[in-house]
NUKOLDREN-824583 format. One record per residue (C-alpha): x, y, z; residue number from 1. Coordinates in Angstrom, 1 decimal, padded with zeros to 4 digits. Example, Ala and Ser with C-alpha at 12.3 -4.5 7.8 and 13.67 -1.06 7.14 Angstrom:
NUKOLDREN-824583
site X 012.3, Y -004.5, Z 007.8, k 1
site X 013.7, Y -001.1, Z 007.1, k 2
***
This chain:
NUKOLDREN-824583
site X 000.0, Y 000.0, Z 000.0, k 1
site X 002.7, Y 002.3, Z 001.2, k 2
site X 004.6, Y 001.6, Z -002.0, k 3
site X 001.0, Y 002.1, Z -004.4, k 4
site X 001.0, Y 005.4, Z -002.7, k 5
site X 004.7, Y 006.6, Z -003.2, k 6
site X 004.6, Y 005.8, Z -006.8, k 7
site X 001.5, Y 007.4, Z -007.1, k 8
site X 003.0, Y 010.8, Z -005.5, k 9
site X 006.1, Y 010.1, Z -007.3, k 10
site X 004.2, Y 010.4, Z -010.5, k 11
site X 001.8, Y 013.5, Z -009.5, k 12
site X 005.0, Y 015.4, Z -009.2, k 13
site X 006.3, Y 014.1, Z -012.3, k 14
site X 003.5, Y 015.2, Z -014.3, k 15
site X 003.4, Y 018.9, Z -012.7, k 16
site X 007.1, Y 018.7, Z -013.5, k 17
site X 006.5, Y 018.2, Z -016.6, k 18
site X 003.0, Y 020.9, Z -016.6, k 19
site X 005.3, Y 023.3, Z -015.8, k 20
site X 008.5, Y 022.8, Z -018.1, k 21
site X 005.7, Y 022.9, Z -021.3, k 22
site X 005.9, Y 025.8, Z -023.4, k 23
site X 003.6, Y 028.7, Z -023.3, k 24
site X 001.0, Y 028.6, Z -025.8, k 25
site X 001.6, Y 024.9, Z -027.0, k 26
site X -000.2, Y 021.7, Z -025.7, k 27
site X -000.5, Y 018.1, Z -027.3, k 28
site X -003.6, Y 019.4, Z -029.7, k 29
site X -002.6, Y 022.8, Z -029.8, k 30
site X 000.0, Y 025.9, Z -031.0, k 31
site X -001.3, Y 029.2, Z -030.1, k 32
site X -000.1, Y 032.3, Z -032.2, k 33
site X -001.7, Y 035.7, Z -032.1, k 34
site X -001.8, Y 039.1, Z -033.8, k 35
site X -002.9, Y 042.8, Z -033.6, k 36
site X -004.5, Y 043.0, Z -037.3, k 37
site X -006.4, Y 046.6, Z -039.0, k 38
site X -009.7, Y 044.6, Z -039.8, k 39
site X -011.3, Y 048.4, Z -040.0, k 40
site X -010.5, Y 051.7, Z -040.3, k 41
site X -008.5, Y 053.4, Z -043.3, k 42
site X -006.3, Y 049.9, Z -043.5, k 43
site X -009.0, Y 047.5, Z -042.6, k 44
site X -009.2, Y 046.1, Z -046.5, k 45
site X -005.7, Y 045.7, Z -046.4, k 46
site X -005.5, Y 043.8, Z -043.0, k 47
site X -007.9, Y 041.3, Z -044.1, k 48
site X -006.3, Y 040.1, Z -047.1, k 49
site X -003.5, Y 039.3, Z -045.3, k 50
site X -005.7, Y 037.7, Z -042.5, k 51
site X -007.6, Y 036.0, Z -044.9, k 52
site X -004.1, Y 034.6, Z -046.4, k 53
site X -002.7, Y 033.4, Z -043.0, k 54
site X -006.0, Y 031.7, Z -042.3, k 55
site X -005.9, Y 030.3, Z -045.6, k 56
site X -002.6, Y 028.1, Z -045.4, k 57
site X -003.5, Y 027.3, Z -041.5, k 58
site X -006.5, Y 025.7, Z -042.1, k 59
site X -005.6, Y 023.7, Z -045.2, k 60
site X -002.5, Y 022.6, Z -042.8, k 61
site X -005.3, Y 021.7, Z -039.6, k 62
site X -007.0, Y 019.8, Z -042.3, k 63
site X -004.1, Y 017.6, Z -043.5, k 64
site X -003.6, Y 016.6, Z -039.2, k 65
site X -001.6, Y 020.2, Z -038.4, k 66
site X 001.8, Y 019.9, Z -037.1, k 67
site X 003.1, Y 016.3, Z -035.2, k 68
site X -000.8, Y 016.2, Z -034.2, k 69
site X -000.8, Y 020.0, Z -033.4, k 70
site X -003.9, Y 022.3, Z -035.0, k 71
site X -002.7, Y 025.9, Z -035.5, k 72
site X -004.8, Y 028.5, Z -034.1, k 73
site X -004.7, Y 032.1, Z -034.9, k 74
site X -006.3, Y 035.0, Z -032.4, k 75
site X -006.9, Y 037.7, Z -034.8, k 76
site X -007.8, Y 041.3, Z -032.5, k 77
site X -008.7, Y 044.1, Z -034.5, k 78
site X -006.6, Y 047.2, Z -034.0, k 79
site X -008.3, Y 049.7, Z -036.7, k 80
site X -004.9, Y 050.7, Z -037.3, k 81
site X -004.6, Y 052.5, Z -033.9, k 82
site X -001.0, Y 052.2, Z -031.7, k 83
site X -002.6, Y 052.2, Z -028.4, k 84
site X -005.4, Y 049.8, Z -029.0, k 85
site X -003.0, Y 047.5, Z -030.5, k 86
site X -000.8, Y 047.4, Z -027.4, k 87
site X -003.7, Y 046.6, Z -025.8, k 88
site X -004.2, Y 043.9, Z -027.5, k 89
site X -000.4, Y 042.5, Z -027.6, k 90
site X -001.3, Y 042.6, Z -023.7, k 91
site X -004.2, Y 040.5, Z -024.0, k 92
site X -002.6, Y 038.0, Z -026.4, k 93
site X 001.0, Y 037.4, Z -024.3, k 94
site X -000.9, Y 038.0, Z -020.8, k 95
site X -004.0, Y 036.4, Z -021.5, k 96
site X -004.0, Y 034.0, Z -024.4, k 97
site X -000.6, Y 033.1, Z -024.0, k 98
site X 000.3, Y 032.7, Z -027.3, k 99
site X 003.3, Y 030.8, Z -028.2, k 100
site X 004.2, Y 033.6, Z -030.5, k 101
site X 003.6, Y 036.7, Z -032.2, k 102
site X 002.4, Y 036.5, Z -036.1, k 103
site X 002.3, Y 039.0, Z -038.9, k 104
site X 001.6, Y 042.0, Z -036.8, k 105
site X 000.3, Y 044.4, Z -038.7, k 106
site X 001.9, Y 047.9, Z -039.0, k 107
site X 005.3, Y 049.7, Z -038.6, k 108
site X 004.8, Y 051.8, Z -035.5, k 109
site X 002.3, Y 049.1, Z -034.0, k 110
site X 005.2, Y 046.4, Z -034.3, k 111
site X 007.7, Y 048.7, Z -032.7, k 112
site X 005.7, Y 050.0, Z -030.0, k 113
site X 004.7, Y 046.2, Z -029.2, k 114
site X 008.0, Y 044.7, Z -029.0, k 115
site X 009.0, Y 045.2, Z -025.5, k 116
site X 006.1, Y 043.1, Z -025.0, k 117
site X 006.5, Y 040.4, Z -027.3, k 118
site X 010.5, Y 040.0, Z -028.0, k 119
site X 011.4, Y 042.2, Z -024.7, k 120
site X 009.9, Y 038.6, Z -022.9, k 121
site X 011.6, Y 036.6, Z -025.2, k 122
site X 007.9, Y 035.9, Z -027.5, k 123
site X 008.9, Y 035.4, Z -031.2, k 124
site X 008.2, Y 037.7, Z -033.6, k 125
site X 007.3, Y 036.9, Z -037.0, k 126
site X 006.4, Y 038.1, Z -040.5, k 127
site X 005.4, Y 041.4, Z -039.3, k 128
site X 003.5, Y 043.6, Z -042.1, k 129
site X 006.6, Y 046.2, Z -042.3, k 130
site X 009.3, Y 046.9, Z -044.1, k 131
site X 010.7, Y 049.4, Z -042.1, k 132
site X 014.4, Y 049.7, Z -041.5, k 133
site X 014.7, Y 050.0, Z -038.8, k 134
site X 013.1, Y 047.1, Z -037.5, k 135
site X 015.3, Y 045.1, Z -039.7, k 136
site X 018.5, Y 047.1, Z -038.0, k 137
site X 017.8, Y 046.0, Z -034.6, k 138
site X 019.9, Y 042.7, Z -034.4, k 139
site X 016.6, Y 041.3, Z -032.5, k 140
site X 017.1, Y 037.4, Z -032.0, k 141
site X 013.0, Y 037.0, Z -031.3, k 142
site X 012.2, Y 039.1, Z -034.8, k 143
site X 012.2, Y 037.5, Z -037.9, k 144
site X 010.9, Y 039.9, Z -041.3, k 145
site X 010.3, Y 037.4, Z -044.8, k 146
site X 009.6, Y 040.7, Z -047.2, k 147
site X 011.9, Y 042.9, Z -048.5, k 148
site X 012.3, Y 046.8, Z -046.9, k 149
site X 011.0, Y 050.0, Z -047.5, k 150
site X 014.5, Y 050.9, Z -048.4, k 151
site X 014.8, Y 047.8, Z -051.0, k 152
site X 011.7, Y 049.2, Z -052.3, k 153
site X 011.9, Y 052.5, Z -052.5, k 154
site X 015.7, Y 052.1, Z -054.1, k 155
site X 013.8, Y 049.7, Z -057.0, k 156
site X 011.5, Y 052.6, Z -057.7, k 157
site X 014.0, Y 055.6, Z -057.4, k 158
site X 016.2, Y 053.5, Z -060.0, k 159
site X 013.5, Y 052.8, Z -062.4, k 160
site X 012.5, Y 057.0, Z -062.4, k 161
site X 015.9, Y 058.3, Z -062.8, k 162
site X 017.0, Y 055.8, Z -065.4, k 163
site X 014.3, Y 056.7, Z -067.4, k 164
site X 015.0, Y 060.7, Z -067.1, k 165
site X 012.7, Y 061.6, Z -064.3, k 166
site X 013.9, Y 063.5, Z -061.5, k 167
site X 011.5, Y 065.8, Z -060.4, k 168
site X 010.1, Y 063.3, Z -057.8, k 169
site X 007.9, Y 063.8, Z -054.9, k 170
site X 007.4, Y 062.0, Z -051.7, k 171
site X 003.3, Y 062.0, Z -050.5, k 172
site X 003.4, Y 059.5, Z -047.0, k 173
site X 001.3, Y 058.9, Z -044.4, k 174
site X 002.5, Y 060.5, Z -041.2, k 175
site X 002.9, Y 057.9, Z -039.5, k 176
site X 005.9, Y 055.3, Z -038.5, k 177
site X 005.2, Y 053.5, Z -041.5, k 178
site X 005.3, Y 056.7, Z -043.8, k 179
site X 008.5, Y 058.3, Z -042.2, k 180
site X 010.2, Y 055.0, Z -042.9, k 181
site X 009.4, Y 055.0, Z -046.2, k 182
site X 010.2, Y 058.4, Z -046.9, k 183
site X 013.2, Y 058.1, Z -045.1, k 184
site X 013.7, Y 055.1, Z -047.9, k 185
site X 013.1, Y 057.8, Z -050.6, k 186
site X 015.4, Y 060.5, Z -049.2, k 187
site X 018.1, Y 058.3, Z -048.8, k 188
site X 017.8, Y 055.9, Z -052.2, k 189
site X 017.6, Y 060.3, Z -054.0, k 190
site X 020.6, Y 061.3, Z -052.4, k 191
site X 022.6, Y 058.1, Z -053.2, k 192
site X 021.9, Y 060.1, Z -056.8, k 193
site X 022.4, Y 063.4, Z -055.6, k 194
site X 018.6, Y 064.1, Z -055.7, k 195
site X 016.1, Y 065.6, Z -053.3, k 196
site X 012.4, Y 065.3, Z -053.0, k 197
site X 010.9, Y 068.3, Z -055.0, k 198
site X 007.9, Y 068.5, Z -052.3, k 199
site X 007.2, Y 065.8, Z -049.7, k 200
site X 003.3, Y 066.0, Z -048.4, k 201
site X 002.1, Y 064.4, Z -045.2, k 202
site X -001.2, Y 063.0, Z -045.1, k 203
site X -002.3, Y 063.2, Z -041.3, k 204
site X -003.8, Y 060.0, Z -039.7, k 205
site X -005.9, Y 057.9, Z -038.8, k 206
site X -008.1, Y 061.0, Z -040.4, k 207
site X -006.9, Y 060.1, Z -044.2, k 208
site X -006.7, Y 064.3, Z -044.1, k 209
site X -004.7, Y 064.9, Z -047.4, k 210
site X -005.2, Y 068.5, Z -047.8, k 211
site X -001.5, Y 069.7, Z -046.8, k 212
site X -000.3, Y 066.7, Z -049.2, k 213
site X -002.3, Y 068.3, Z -052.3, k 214
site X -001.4, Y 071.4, Z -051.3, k 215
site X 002.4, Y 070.9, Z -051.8, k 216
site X 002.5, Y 068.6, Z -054.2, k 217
site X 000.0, Y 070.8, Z -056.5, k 218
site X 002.4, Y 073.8, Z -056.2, k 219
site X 005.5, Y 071.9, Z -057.0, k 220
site X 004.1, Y 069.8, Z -059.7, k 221
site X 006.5, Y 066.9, Z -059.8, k 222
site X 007.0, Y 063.9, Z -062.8, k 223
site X 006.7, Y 061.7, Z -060.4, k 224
site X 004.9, Y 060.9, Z -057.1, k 225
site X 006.6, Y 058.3, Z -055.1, k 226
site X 003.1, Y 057.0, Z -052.6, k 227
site X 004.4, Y 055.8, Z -049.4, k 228
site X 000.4, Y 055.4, Z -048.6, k 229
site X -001.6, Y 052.3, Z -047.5, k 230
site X -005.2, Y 051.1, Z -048.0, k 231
site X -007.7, Y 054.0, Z -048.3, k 232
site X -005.0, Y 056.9, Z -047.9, k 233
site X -003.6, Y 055.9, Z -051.2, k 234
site X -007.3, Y 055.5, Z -053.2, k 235
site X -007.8, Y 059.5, Z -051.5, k 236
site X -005.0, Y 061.2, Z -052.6, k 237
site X -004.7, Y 059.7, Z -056.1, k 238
site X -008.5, Y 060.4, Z -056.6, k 239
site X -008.0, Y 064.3, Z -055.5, k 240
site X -004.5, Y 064.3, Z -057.3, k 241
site X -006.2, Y 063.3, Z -060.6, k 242
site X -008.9, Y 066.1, Z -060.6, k 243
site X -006.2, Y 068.6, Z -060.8, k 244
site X -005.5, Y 068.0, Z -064.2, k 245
site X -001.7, Y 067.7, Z -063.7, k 246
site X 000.3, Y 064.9, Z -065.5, k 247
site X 002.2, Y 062.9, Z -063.0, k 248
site X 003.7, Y 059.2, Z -062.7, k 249
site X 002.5, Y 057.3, Z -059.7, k 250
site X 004.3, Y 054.8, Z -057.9, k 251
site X 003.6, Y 053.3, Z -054.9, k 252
site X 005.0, Y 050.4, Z -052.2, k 253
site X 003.5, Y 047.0, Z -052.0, k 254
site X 002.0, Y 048.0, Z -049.1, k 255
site X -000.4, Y 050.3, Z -050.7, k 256
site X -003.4, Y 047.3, Z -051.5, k 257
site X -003.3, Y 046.8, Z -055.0, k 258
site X -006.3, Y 045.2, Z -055.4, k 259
site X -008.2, Y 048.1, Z -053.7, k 260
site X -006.4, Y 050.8, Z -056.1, k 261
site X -008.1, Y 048.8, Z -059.0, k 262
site X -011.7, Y 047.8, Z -057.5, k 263
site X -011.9, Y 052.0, Z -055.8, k 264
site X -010.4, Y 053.6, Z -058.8, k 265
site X -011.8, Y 051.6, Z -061.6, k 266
site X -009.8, Y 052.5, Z -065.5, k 267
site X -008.4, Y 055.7, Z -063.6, k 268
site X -005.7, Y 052.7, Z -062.2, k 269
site X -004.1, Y 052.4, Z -065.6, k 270
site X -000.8, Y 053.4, Z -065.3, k 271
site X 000.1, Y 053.2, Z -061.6, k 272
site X 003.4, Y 051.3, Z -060.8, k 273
site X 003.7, Y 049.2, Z -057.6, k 274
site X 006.8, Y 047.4, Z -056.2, k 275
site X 005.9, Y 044.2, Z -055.6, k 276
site X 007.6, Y 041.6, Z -052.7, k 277
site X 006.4, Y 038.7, Z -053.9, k 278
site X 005.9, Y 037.0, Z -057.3, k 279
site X 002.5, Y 037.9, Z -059.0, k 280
site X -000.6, Y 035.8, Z -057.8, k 281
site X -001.2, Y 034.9, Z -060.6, k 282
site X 001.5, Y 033.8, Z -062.4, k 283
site X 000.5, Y 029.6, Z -062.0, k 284
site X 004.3, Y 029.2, Z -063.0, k 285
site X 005.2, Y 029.9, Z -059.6, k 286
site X 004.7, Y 026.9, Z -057.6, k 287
site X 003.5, Y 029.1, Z -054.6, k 288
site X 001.5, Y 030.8, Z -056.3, k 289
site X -000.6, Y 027.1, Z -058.1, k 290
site X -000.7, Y 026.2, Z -054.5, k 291
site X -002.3, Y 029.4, Z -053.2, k 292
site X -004.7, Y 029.3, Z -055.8, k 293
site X -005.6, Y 025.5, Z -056.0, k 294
site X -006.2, Y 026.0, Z -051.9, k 295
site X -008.2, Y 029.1, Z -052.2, k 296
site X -010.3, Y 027.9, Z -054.8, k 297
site X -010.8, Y 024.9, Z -052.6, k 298
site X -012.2, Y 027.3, Z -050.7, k 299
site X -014.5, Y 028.7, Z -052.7, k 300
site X -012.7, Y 031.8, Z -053.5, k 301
site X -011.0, Y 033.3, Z -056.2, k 302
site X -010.2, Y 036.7, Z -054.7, k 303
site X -006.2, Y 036.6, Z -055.4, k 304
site X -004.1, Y 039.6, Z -054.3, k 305
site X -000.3, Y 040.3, Z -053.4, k 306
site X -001.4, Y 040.8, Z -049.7, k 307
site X -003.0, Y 037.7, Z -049.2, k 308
site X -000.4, Y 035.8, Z -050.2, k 309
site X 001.7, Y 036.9, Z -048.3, k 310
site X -000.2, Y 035.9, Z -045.7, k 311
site X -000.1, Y 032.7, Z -047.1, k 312
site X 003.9, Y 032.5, Z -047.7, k 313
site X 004.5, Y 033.8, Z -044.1, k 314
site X 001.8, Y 031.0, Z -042.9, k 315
site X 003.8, Y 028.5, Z -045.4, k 316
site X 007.6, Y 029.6, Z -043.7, k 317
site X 006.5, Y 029.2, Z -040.3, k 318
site X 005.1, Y 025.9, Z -040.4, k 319
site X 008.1, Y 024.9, Z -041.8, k 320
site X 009.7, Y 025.7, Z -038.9, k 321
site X 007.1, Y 024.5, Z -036.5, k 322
site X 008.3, Y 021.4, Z -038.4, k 323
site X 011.7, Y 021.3, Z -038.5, k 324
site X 011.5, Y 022.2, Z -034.7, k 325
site X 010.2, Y 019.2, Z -034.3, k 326
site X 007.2, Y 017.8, Z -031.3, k 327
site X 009.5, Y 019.0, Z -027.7, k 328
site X 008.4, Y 022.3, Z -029.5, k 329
site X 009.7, Y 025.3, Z -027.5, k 330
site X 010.5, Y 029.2, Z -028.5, k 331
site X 014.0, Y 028.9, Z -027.8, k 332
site X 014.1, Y 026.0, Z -030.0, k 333
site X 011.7, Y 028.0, Z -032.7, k 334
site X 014.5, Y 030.5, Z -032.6, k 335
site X 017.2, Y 028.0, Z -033.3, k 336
site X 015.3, Y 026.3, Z -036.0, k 337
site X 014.4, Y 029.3, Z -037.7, k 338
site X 018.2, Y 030.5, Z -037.8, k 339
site X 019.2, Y 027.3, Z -039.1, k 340
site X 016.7, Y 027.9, Z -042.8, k 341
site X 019.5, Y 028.6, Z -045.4, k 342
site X 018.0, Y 029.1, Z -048.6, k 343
site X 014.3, Y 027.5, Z -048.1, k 344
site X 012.5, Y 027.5, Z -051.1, k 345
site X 008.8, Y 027.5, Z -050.6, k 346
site X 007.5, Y 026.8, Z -053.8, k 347
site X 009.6, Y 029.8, Z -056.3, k 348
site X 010.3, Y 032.2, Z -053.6, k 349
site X 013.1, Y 031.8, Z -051.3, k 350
site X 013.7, Y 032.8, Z -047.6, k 351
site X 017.3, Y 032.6, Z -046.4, k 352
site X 017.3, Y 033.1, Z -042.5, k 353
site X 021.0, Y 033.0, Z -040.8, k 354
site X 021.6, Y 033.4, Z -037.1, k 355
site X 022.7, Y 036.9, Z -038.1, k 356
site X 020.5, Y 037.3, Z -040.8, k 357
site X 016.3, Y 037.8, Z -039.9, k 358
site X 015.7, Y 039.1, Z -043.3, k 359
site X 014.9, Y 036.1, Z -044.7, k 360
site X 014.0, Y 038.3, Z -048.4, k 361
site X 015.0, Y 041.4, Z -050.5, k 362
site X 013.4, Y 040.3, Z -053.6, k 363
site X 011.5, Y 043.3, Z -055.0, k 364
site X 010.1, Y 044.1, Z -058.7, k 365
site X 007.9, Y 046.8, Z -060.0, k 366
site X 004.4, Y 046.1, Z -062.0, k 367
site X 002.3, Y 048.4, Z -063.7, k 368
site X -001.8, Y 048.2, Z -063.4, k 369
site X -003.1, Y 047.5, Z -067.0, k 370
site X -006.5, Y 049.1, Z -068.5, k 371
site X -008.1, Y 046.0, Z -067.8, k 372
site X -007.0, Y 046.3, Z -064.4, k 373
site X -004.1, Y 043.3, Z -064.2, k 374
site X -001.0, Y 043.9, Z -062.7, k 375
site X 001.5, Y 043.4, Z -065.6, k 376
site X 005.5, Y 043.2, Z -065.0, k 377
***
């Protein structure tokens, strides 16, 4: 009896042992991963394609049996773009939900102000929707980025306008951390060529108010209009911009929600260039991309878009290293996993992690929206 009742003790502490070496956020059925996500407000559009994309790959992963037995969930909190309702929620996901880890937060200044949350407590960060430098400066060992920068970018577009003789460039951005970022990117990839912004226009937010943009960029009336805009800011300005009259190139970031620029602007599209992080969604040649689509028409969807799959890809990179971590599944081990992806190829678009190297990608091209509203290279 006396023996029955030792072993029994023996293995009640065993098991609370072994409760309390598990990792946060992981359980035999489960992997918890959370994000602060615009689902509305001026970027709401734009965080639910990538949502949408995320969910997309997750769930067609749950269906196939998840990960060693484990079904992804995603908490998805809506933000509406705003800083301090996003910490909030960061809070409520590390404090509350105990996620595992952090995934595709949305938003430059929402991702920096969130990381002494997240990464401060040693909560993996990755695939946020930013390319700011910064962020990609840090040397952070919990942060991991798979797109290229706002740097990367705006270099791609600054090159394509002065090789082909136009230098009379403006800078309209949202003033916000993602705008200065990205018109940091443009100062800096126009001096490299001895160049300046010919006007630079803040648009104030979360208001979309764009009358001090108009108002400089009308006066100065540049070739070219670099847009470091997302979501509905971008659709306002170009829409105002156009009335004037005044004959202008527009190019924006791949930030800036194609598909919204096309469906909001109708023919007046034709003409804008975007750079693009990702291969086109709908080349099929891509093998990503004939996955994505075979996957979301499974789904009974056919609503391709750059955003989206990126959401998918990011989904797609980090089950791959849930995978490779293997079932003792722990962040620390997450980490080491992820810093040990050299050169993964995920169907056509590669993602080289190192453990001094978080930028897993700096491929960038430019595409140009058709009359019929495609996005042509």
């Amino acid at each position: 009896m006396f023996l029955r009742t030792f072993a029994l003790a023996a293995l009640a502490v065993l098991g609370a042992a072994q409760a309390l070496s598990a990792e946060t956020g992981v359980t035999d059925q489960t992997i918890v991963l959370g994000h602060s996500i615009a689902l509305s407000g001026a970027l709401g559009d734009l965080g639910k394609e990538y949502q949408a994309g995320a969910r997309l790959y997750f769930d067609h992963l749950n269906g196939q049996g998840g990960i060693v037995g484990r079904k992804i969930r995603l908490i998805s909190l809506d933000d509406a773009y705003d800083t301090g309702k996003a910490l909030e929620n960061t809070k409520k996901l590390v404090e509350q939900d105990k996620v595992f880890a952090v995934f595709g937060q949305f938003g430059t200044g929402i991702t920096l102000a969130s990381l002494p949350l997240t990464t401060g407590n040693g909560i993996p960060l990755f695939a946020p929707y930013t390319g700011a430098d910064a962020l990609r400066d840090s040397g952070n060992r919990f942060l991991f980025h798979i797109r290229a920068s706002y740097g990367e970018e705006t270099e791609k577009i600054i090159e394509q306008l002065v090789g082909t003789g136009v230098k009379d460039i403006a800078v309209v951005y949202q003033n916000d951390g993602f705008g200065k970022a990205g018109l940091q990117g443009a100062e800096q990839a126009l001096a490299r060529r001895s160049l300046k912004p010919v006007a630079v226009g803040p648009i104030e937010m979360p208001a979309v108010d764009i009358k001090k943009a108009m108002e400089v960029i009308g006066k100065a009336k540049p070739g070219a209009i670099v847009m470091v805009t997302a979501g509905k800011p971008s659709v306002a300005f170009i829409r105002e911009y156009m009335k004037t009259g005044q004959p202008t190139q527009y190019y924006a970031l791949s930030v800036v929600s194609s598909r919204q620029l096309v469906q909001e602007l109708g023919p007046s599209a034709h003409g804008i260039a975007i750079s693009q992080v990702l291969p086109s969604p709908w080349r099929t040649s891509t093998p990503v991309v004939r996955e994505y689509q075979q996957v979301l028409t499974k789904a009974n969807s056919k609503e391709f878009s750059y955003t989206s799959l990126e959401g998918f890809i990011a989904a797609k990179v980090f089950a791959e290293a849930l995978k490779r971590a293997g079932k003792d599944l722990t962040r620390e081990k997450l980490v080491t996993t992820l810093e040990g992806m050299r050169n993964y190829d995920a169907g056509g678009f590669v993602v080289d992690f190192g453990p001094n190297k978080h930028n897993g990608s700096s491929y960038v091209d430019l595409s140009i929206i058709s009359k019929d509203g495609q996005f042509l290279r």
